[in-house]
C-alpha positions in Angstrom: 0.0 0.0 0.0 1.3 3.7 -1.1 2.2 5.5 2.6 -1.2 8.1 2.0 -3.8 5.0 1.6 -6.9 5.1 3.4 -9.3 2.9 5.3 -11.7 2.4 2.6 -8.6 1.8 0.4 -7.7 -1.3 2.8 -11.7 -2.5 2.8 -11.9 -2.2 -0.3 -9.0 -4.7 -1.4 -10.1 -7.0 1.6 -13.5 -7.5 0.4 -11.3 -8.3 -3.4 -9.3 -11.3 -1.5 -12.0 -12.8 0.4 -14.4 -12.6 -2.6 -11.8 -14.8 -4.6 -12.3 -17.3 -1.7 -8.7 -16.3 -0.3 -7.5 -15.8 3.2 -5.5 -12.5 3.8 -3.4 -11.5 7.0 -2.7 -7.3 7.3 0.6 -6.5 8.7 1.3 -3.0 9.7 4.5 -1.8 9.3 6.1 1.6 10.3 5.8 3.8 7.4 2.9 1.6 5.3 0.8 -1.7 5.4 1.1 -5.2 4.0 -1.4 -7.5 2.7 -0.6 -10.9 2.7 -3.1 -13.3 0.7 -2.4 -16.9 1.1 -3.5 -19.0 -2.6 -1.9 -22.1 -3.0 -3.8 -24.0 -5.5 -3.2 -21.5 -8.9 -1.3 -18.4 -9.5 -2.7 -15.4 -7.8 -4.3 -13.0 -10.4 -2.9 -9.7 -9.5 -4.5 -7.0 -12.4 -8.0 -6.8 -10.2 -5.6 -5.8 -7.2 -2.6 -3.5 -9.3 -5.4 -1.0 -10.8 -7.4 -0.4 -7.0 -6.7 2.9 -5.0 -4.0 3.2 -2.4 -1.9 -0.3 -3.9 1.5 0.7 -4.5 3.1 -2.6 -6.0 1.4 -6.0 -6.5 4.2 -9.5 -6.0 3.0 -12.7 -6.7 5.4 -15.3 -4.9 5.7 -18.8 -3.9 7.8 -17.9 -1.1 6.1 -19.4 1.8 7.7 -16.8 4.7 7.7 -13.7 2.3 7.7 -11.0 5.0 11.4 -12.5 5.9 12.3 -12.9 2.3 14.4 -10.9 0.2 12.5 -11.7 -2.9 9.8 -9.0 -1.3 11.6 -6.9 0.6 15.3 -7.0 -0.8 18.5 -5.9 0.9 19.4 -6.6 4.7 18.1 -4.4 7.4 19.0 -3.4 11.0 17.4 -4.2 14.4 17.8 -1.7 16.6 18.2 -2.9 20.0 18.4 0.4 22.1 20.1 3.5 22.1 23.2 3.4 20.2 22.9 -0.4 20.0 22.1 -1.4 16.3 22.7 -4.7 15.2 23.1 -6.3 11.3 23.7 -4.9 7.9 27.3 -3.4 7.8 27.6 -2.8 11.7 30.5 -4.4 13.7 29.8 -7.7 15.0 27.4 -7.3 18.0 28.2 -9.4 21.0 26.2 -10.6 23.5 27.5 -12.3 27.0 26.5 -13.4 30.4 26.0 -16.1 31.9 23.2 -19.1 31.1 21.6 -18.1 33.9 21.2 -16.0 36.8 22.2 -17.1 39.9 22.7 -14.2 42.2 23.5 -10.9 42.5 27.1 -10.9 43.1 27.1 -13.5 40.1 25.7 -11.3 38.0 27.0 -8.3 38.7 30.7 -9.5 38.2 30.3 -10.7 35.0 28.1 -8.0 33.8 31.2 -5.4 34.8 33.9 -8.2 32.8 31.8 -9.0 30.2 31.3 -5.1 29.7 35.1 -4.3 29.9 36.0 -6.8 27.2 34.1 -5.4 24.5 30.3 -6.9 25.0 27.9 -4.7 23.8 24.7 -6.7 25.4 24.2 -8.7 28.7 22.7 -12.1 28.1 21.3 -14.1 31.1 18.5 -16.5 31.9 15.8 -16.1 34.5 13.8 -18.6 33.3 14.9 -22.1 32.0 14.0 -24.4 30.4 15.3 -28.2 31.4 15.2 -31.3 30.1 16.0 -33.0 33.4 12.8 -31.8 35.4 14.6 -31.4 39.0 17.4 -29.1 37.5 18.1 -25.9 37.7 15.1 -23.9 36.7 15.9 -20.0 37.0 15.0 -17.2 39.3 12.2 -16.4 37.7 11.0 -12.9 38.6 13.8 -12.3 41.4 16.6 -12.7 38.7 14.2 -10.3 35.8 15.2 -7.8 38.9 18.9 -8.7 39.0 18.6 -8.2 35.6 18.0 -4.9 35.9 19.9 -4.2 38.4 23.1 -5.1 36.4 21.5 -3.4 33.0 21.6 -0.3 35.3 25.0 -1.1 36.8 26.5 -1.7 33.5 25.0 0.3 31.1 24.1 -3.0 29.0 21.0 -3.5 27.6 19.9 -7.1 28.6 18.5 -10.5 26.8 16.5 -13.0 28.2 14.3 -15.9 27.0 10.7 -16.7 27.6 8.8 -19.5 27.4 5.5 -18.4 27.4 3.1 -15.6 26.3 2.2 -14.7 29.9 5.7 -14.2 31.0 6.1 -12.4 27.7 3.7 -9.9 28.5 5.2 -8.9 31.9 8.9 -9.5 31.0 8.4 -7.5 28.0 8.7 -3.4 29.5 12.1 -4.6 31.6 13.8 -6.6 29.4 16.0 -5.0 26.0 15.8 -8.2 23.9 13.5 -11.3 24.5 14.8 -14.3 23.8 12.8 -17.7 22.0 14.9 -20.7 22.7 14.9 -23.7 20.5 12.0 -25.7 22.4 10.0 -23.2 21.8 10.6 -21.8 18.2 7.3 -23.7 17.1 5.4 -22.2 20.2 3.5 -19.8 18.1 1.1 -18.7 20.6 4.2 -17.4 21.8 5.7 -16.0 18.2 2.1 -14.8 18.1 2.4 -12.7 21.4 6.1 -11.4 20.4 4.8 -10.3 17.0 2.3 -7.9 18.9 4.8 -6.6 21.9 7.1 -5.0 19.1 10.2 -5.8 21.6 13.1 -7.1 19.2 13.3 -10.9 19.7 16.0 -13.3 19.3 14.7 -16.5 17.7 16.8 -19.8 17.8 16.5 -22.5 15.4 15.2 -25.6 16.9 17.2 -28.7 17.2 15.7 -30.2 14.9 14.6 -27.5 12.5 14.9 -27.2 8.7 16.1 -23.8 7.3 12.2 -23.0 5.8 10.9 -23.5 9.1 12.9 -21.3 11.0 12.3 -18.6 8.9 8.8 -19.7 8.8 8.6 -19.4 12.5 10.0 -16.0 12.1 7.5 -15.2 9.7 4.4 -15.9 12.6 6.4 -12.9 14.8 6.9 -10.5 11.4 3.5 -10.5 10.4 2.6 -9.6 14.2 3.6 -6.5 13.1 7.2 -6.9 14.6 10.3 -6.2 12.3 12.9 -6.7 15.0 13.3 -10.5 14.4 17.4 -11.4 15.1 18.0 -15.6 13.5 20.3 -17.5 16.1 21.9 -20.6 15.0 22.6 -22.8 17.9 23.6 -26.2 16.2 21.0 -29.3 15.5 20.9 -32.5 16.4 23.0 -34.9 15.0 24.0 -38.5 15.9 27.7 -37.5 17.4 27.9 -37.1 21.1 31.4 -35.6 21.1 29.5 -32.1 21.2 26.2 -30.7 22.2 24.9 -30.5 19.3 26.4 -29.8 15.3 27.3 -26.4 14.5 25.8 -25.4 10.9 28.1 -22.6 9.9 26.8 -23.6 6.2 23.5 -21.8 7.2 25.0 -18.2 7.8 25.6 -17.1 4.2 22.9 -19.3 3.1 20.3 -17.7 5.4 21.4 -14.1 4.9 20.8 -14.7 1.3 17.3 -15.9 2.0 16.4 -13.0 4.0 17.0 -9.3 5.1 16.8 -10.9 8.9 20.2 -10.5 10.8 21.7 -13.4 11.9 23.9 -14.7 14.9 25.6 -18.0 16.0 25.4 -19.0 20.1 28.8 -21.3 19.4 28.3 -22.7 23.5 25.1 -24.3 23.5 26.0 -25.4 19.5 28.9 -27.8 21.4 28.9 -27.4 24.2 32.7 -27.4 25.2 34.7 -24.6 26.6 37.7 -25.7 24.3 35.5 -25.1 21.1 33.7 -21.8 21.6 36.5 -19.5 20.7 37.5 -21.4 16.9 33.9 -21.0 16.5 33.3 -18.0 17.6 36.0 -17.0 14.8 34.4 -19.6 12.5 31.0 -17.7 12.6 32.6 -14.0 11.8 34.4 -15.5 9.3 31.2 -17.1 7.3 29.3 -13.4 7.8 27.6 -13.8 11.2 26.3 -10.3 12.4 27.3 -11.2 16.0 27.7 -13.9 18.6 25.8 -14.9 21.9 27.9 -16.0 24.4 27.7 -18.0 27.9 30.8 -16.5 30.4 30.0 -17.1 33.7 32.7 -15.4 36.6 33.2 -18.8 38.1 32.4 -21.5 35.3 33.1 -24.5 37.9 30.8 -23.6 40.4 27.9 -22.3 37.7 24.3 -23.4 38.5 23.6 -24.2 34.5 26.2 -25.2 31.3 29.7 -24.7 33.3 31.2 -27.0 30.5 30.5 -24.6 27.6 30.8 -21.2 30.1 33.7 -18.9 29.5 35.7 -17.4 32.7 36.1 -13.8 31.9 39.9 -14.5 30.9 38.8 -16.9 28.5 36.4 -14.2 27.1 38.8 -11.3 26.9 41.0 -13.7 25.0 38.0 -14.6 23.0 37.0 -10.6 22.2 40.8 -10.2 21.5 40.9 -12.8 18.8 37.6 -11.7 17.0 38.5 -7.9 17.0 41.9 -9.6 14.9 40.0 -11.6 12.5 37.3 -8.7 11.7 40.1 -6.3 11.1 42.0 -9.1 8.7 37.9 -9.9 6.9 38.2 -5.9 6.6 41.6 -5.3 4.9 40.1 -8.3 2.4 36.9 -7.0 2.0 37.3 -6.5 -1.6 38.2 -10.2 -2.4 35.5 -11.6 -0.2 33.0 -13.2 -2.5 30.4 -14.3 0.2 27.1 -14.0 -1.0 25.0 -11.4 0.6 27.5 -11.5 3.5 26.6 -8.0 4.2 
């Protein structure tokens, strides 16, 4: 729709779509509105649309997640996270750090301050968790939401957590910078329903066992909430080798990013889970185009609460910060010979 359409316009090419028998989903964005009309069974015939008032352009497309696509809505686009905090399309590598979860103030705060004086730009922590084991470790819950701000005021950081449902969504939502959807949950889309229409930017993982068409099909549920601030985090998928977590796709980075205009970033801890393996691919991800990295460093990693193994001591994630500023400045110097498509 052209940016001066009215009402009537909109009723007027809803009443079209459902008299063809068609189901249509209206997506508001920030400057203009979408339609969306689902027709799977013959091409869509788009001269009764083209000619009405208030249409600007008129795409047919078998795309089956088109506000995430390229195809409709081209080049890559930033998500801005908060004040000076921007994250994708040309920006320096954003990245996010803290511990898996959030076990206490002094916890928190410590790591928040090292994290912060290494580079980070964003806190991550967990206040609520999902387990698989059901007497483990569960979270906080609202007690570390408050540490959380605590140490986003102490720090400066903005802050990412996850949620698991639409009720703690809603309430989470006005404290909390980022809002995280872990990979049990991508699917949840009551959930991707309720983040679509908070407007927060979200973090979505790819499920374990996820195919690249469904995470951005998840994503699509959130966009056509009305949300653009959608960040893709690959976090590895299941595979039959137990030697780590899970399998890291690095493959998917410059294949996703030419799929979509959606930024996208690698968690390399919970992808395998070892200590030993998070810094090669943290580099790893940079190198194949990843607009940043989300990160577990816990203060003390042996004592942690949740995912010691794969945690980062502060050391470790100086080192790590140390390492990534080297290779960015090397991908830099050879930007012109690097043939990545849709990298950036």
């Amino acid at each position: 729709m052209t940016e001066n359409s009215t009402r009537m316009d909109m009723e007027r090419i809803c009443e079209s779509i459902t008299g063809g028998g068609r189901s249509f989903k209206v997506v508001r964005g920030q400057k203009t509105s979408y339609i969306v009309a689902s027709d799977s069974k013959e091409t869509f015939d788009s001269s009764s649309l083209s000619s009405l008032p208030g249409v600007s352009m008129v795409k047919n497309t078998s795309c089956c997640y088109p506000l995430a696509s390229r195809e409709i809505f081209g080049p890559s686009r930033p998500v801005d996270i908060s004040a000076g905090v921007r994250l994708g399309c040309g920006e320096a590598p954003l990245i996010m750090a803290g511990p898996c979860a959030v076990e206490s103030r002094e916890q928190l705060l410590k790591t928040a301050r090292g994290v912060k004086k290494a580079g980070a730009r964003i806190l991550r922590g967990g206040a609520f968790k999902p387990r698989s084991h059901p007497y483990a470790f569960q979270g906080l819950g609202s007690e570390g939401i408050a540490m959380l701000k605590e140490a986003k005021k102490a720090s400066g950081l903005p802050v990412i957590t996850e949620v698991m449902s639409s009720e703690e969504a809603e309430w989470v939502a006005p404290h909390i910078d980022i809002l995280q959807v872990g990979t049990r949950n991508m699917q949840n889309y009551c959930l991707l329903r309720t983040l679509g229409r908070i407007g927060k930017p979200v973090l979505l993982k790819r499920g374990m066992a996820a195919t690249v068409e469904e995470w951005l099909q998840a994503a699509e549920y959130i966009l056509a909430g009305g949300n653009e601030r959608v960040i893709l985090c690959e976090r590895g998928i299941r595979s039959f080798d137990r030697n780590t977590r899970n399998t890291l796709d690095l493959s998917v980075i410059p294949l996703v990013k030419s799929m979509t205009h959606l930024p996208v970033v690698v968690d390399p801890s919970h992808a395998t889970g070892r200590r030993d393996l998070v810094l090669p691919m943290s580099l790893a991800a940079l190198a194949a185009g990843a607009d940043g990295l989300l990160v577990e460093v816990h203060c003390s990693p042996e004592t942690a609460l949740c995912d010691g193994p794969q945690s980062l001591d502060l050391d470790e994630f100086g080192r790590l910060m140390s390492a990534a500023g080297r290779i960015m400045q090397a991908l830099r110097e050879d930007e012109a010979q690097w043939t990545l498509p849709l990298a950036r």
